[in-house]
N, C-alpha and C positions, 0 to 999 in steps of 0.2 A: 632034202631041203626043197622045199617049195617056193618060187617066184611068183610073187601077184607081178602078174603083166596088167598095168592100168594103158588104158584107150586113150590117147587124147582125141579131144574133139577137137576140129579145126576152128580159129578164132574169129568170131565174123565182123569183119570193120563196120565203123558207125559212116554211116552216111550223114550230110550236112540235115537232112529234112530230120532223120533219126534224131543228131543234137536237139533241134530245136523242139522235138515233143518233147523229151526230158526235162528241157530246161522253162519249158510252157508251165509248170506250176510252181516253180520260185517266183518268177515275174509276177506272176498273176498276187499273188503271197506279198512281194515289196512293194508294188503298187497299191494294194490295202493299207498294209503299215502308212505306207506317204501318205493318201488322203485321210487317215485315222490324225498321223500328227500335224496335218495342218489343221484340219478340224478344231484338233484343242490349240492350236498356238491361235486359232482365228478368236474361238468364245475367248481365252485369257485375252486378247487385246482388247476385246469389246467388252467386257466387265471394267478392266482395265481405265480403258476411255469413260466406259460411264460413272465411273468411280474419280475421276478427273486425275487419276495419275498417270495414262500416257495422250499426249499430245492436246492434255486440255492446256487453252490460252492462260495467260498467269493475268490476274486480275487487278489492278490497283486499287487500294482501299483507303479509306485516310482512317488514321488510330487516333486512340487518345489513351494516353497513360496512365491508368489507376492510381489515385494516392486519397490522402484524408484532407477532410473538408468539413463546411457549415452543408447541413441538410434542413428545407423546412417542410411543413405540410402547413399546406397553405389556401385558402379560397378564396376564388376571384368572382366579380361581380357580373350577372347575366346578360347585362347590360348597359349599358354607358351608366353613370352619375353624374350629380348634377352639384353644382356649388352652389350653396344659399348661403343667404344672409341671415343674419340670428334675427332681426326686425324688418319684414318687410310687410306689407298692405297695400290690399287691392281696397280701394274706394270709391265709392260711390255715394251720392248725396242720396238724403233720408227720403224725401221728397221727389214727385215727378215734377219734370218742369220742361222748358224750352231755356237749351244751356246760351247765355247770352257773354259769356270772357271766359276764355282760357287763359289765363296770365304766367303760363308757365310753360317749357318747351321739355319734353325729352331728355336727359344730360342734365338738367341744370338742378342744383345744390339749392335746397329751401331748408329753413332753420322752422322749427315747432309752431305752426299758429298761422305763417302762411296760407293766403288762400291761393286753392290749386285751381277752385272754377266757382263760377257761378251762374244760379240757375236765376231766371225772369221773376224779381220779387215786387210788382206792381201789384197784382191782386191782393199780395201777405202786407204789404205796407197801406195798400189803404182798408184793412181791416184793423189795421193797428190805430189807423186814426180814427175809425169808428168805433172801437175801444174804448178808446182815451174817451173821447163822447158821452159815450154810455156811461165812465165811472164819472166826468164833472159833473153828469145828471143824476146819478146816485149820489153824490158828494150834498148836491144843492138840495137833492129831498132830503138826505139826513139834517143837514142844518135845519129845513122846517119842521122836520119832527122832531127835530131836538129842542125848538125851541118852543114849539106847543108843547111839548112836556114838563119844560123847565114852568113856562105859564099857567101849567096846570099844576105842579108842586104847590107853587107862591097861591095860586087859590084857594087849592087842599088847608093852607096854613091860613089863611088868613078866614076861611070858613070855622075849622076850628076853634079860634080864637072866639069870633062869635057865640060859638055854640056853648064854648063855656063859659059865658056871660048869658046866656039863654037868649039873644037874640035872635037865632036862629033854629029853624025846626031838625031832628035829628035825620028827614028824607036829606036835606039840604045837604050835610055831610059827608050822608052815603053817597049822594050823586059828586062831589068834590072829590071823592078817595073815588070811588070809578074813574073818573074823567081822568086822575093821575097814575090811572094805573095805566090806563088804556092811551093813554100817550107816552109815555113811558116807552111801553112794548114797542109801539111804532115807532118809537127812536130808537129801540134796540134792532128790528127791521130795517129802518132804512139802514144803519151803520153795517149791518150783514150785506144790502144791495151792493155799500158801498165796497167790501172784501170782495163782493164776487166779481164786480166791476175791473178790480183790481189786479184779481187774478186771471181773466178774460183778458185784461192788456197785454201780462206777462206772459202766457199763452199765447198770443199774435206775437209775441216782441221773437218765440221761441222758433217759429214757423221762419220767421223772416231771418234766422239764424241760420237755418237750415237751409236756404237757400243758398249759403254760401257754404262752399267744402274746405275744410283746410287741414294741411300735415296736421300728422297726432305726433311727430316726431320730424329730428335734424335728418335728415338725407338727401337721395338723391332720386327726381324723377326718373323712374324706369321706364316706362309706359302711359300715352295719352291714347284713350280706344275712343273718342270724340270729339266734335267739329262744333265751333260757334252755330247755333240757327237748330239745331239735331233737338228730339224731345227724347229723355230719358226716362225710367222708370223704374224704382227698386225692382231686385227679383223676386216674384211671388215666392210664398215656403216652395221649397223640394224642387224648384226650380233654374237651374244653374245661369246666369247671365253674364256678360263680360263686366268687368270693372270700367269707370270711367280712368280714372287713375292709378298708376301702378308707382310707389316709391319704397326705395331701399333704404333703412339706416347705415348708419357709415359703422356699426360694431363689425364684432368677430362675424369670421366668414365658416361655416360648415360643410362638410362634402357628405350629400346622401345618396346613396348607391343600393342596388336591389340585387340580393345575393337569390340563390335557389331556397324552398321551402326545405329539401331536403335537408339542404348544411346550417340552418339555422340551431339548430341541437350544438351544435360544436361553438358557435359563435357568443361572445360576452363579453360586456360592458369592461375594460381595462386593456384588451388585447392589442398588440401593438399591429401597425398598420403600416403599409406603402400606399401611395400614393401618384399616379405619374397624370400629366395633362397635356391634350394635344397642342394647347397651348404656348407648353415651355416642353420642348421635343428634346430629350438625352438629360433633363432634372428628374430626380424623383423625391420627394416629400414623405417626411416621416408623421403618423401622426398616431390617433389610438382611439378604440372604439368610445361611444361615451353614450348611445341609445340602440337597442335595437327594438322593432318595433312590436308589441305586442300581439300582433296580427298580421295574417295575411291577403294580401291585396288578389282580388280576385278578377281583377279586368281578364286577363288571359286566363284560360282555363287549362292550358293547353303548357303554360309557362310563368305556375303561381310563384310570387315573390314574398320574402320579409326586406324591407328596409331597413337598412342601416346609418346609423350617423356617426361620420368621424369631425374630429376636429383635429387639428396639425399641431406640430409644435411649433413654429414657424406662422407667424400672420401672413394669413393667404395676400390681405392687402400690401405687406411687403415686398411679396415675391413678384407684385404684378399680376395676380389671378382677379379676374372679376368674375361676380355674383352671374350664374347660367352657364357658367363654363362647362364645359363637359370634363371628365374626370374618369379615371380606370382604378378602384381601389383593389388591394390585395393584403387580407388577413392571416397574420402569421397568428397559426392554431397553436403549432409546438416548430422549436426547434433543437437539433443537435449540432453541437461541434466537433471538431479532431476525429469525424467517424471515415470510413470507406466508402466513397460512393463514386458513380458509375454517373453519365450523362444520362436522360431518358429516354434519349432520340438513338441510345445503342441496345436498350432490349428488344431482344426477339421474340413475340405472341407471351408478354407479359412476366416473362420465366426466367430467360437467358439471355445470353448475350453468345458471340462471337470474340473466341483468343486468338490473336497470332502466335502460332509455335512454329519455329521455324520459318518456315516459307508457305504455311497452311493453315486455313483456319479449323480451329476447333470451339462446339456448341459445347458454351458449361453453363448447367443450370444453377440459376442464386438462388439464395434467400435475401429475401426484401425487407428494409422498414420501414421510416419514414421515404416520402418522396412528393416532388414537386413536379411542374410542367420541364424544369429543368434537370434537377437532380434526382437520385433513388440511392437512400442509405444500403449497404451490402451488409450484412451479417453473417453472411459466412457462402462457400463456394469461389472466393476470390482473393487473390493476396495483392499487397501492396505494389506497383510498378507494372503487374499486369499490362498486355498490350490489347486493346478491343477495340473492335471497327466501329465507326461511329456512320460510317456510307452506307448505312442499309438500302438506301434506294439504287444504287448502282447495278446495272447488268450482273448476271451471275455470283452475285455477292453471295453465298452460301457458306454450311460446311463440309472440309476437304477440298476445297478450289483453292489453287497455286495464289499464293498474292504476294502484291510488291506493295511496301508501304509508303504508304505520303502521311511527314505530319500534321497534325490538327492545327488548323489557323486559330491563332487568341483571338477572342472577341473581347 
């Protein structure tokens, strides 16, 4: 039998320096690990925050509750319009002259035939009486040529007579039927002096007519652009001048308004109309096209117009609107009812809107139909009761930002 006699070694104690080599690359090891997981807990918070789910502020938004409604499309006018009267006339006399009465003021109400002014008719009235002159002296020469003709008839006759009895030679005759012929004429002459004569009066009576201006209708003076003592003068052709007088008839009132060239395609004669006037501030006036105009106005080039003319249903003189009023019309193109729509002042870049789900908002993309400066028909992308922000302007108003609702004030 054999014995393996094994050796111990003797056991060598660790010393404290000895510990801490060994223990030098665990630390070194858990030290990594730590700044490895702060590392990713640091980027998870700051995705986190920039994602607005930890410690972003909550937002307050004011909503508006989705349901069904009137949606219109609609156009409004580029520019102020104006209220006219269906009869109004600028006037001025036909004649130049030195204006000597204005017998009428601003405001004041003249009935058909009224005169509104008068121009200096001394030089027209004493041609009138050199007229008349001229036709009593035309009058008095026809009587003597009528009466040398009547005298030369009775000759013509009683030469004849003669002549057939043979008392007289046949020269004799011939000079009698001359002599009545040729008086004759000149009484047919003078009676012609005496027409033109005539018509030469009525002509001066026509001038000195003109002198005087009067309404061509019942209304009302709008405008006097002239002073007693002032010389007026029609306006040359192609040349634009003020009116001396400006009057309105007391008929229907009309609102004409200048829409864009572009919307002019869409717009026609029967469409129904709003109306509001700075005039009567929280009314608005129903009324409905009734011209648009065949052309467009080219003053701006920059901002060409078609005009439009509405009339109301409602007389504007009842409501208290007067003739220059300024006016805002708005034509309803098309409208719908009972549909889904959304305010306009809650889409976002033309698309979407913003949902409340929960305590967050969420971007959902519509589809559009009709839509106004107010409303926008949904057709799909959106259900009824829907909560959507109507506060786009508000600080951090986005999607995924924490929000606290306020509701929508009625207007």
């Amino acid at each position: 039998m054999s014995v393996n006699v094994h050796l111990l070694r003797p056991v060598k104690t660790l010393t404290p320096s000895d510990a801490s080599e060994v223990l030098r690359p665990s630390r070194r090891r858990l030290r990594w690990w730590i700044v490895l997981a702060l590392g990713v807990v640091g980027i998870s918070v700051l995705g986190a925050r920039r994602a607005g789910l930890i410690g972003a502020p909550t937002v307050t938004v004011v909503v508006h509750q989705v349901a069904l409604g009137l949606v219109e499309e609609t156009l409004t006018n580029s520019k102020a319009g104006t209220v006219r009267a269906e009869h109004r006339a600028a006037l001025s006399p036909e004649l130049a002259g030195r204006v000597v009465k204005i017998p009428v003021v601003e405001g004041q109400r003249v009935g058909r035939g009224d005169v509104l002014l008068r121009l200096s008719d001394e030089e027209a009235v004493a041609n009138v009486r050199l007229q008349r002159r001229a036709r009593e002296a035309a009058e008095a020469d026809a009587r003597q040529a009528c009466a040398m003709a009547d005298r030369a008839g009775r000759e013509y006759a009683r030469i004849s007579q003669l002549a057939a009895a043979e008392l007289v030679s046949v020269a004799a005759v011939d000079q009698a039927a001359t002599d009545r012929a040729a008086f004759a004429a000149a009484c047919e002459a003078a009676r012609a002096h005496v027409a033109h004569a005539a018509a030469a009066v009525t002509a001066a009576d026509v001038v000195v007519r003109r002198t005087v201006l009067r309404a061509p209708f019942e209304g009302i003076v709008a405008a006097v652009h002239t002073e007693v003592g002032e010389w007026i003068t029609p306006a040359p052709p192609g040349i634009h001048l003020p009116p001396a007088v400006e009057i309105i008839g007391p008929g229907a009132l009309s609102v004409r308004a200048p829409l864009d060239e572009v919307d002019v395609a869409r717009v026609q004669v029967g469409l129904p109309v709003r109306v509001v006037f700075d005039a009567l501030p929280g009314r608005t006036l129903r009324g409905k096209v009734t011209r648009v105009a065949p052309y467009v106005l080219e003053q701006q080039e920059e901002g060409r117009t078609v005009d439009v003319d509405v009339t109301l249903d409602a007389p504007l003189a009842d409501v208290g609107v007067l003739a220059g009023t300024s006016a805002d019309v708005e034509v309803i193109v098309r409208s719908r009812d009972g549909v889904l729509r959304v305010p306009t002042n809650a889409i976002v870049d033309d698309r979407a809107v913003l949902v409340v789900e929960g305590d967050r908002l969420i971007e959902r993309d519509l589809r559009f139909g009709l839509r106004n400066w107010a409303f926008a028909e949904v057709t799909g992308g959106l259900a009824p009761g829907a909560l959507i922000v109507v506060s786009l302007d508000r600080p951090r108003v986005r999607a995924g930002a924490r929000v606290r609702m306020e509701p929508e004030r009625v207007r």
